[in-house]
C-alpha positions in Angstrom: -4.8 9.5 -16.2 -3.6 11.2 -12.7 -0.1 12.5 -13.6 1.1 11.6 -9.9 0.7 7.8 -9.3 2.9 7.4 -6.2 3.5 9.7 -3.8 5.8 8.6 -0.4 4.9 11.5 2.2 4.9 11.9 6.3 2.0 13.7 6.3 -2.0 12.4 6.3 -4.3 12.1 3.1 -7.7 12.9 1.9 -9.3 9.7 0.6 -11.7 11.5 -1.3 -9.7 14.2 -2.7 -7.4 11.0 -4.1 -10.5 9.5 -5.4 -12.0 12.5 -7.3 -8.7 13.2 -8.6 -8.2 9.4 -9.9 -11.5 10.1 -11.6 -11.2 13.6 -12.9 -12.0 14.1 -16.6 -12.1 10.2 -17.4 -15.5 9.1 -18.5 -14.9 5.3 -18.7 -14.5 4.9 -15.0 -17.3 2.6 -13.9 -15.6 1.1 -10.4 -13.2 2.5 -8.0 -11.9 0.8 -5.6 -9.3 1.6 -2.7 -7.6 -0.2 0.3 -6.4 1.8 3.3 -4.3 0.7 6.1 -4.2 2.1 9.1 -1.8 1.7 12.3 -3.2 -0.9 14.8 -2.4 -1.6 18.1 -1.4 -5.3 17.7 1.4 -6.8 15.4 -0.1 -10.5 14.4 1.7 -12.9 16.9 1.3 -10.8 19.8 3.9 -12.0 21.5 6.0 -8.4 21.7 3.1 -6.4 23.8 0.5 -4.4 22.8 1.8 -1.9 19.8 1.9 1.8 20.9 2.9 3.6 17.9 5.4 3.3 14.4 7.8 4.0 12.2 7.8 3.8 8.8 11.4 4.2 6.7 12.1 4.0 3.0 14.3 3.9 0.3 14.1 7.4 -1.6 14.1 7.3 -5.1 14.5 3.5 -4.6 10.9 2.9 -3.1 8.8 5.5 -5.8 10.7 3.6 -9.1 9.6 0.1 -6.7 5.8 1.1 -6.7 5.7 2.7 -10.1 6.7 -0.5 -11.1 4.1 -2.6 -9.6 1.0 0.0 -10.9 2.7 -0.8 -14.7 2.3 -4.5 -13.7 -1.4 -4.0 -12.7 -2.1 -2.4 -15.8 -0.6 -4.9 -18.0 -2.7 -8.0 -16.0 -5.9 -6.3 -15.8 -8.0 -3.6 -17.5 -7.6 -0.7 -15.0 -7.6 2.7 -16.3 -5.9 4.6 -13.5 -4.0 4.0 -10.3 -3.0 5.9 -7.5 -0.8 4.7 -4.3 0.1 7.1 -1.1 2.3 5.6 1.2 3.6 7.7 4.3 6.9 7.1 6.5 8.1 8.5 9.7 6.6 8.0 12.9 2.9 6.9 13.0 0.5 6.4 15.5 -2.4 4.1 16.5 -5.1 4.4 13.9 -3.4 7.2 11.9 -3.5 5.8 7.8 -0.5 3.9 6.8 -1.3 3.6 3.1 -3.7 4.6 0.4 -4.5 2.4 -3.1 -6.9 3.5 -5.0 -7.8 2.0 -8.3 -10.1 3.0 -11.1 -11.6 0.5 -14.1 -14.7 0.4 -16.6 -15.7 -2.5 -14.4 -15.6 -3.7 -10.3 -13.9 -7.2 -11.0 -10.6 -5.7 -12.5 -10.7 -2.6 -10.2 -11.3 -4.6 -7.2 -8.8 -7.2 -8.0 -6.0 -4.6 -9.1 -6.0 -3.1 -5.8 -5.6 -6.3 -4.1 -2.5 -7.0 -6.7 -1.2 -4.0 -6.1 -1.3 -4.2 -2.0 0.1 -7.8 -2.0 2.6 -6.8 -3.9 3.7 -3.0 -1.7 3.6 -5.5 1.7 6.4 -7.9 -0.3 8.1 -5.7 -2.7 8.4 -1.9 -1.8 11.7 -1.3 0.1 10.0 -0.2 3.7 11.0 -0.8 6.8 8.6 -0.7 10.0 9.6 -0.3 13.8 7.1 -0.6 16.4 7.4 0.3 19.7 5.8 -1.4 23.0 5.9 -1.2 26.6 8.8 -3.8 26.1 10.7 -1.5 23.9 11.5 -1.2 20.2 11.7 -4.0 17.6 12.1 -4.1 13.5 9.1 -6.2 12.0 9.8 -9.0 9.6 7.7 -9.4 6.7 5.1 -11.9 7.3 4.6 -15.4 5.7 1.1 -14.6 5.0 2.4 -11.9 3.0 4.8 -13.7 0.8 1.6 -16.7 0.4 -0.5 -13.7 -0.8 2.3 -12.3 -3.4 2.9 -16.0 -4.2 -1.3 -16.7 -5.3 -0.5 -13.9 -8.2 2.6 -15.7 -9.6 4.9 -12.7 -8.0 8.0 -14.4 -6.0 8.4 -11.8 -2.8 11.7 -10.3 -2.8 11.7 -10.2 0.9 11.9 -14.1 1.1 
């Protein structure tokens, strides 16, 4: 298994460098699968202007322990073998990549449906806070109730509620 499984950074990643490194030496992996998020120019609701860049804060210490946690959780609900998450903070800009999850398994189903476990649960439960900045100014985003629905469809009650 990849010795680093969370990593909070400011700079970019290397999608395939995380995925060959998820892999490395482990000849049971039959699926990966990864989610990435990447800035966009457009919060859902629209209604504070067109987004023109980001920022990203966090919890030190606090945020790594929060994410660790949720990878355990993934392993114990499904049969993944390895799990990797890269989140960056600081200020971000249209289509730069938020967030990396990356999830290996013998087989697709659990792999696939890890990763989507394990997303739900960062956009609910990791201690981030995003600012974005429009035309109109700067504004804190709340979470989103089609977040906490998501969290809620894996039995996981959003802290952020």
């Amino acid at each position: 298994m990849n010795a680093a499984r969370v990593t909070i950074q400011t700079g970019d990643f290397d999608v395939s460098a995380e995925i060959v490194a998820l892999r490395a030496g482990d000849g049971g992996v039959g699926a990966v699968a990864s989610f990435i998020g990447t800035v966009r120019d457009r919060n859902e609701g629209g209604g504070a202007g067109v987004v023109q860049r980001m920022e990203l804060e966090h919890y030190p210490g606090m945020t790594e322990r929060a994410i660790e946690a949720m990878i355990d959780e993934a392993q114990a609900r499904f049969d993944i073998r390895a799990a990797r998450v890269i989140h960056r903070v600081g200020p971000l800009e249209i289509g730069e990549q938020i967030v990396l999850v990356v999830v290996s398994s013998a087989h697709r189903g659990q792999a696939f449906q890890a990763c989507e476990f394990i997303m739900d649960y960062l956009k609910t439960d990791a201690p981030f806070w995003k600012k974005e900045h429009t035309a109109e100014g700067a504004h804190w985003v709340d979470a989103r109730v089609s977040d906490d629905a998501a969290a809620r469809r894996w039995g996981l009650k959003a802290s952020n509620a």
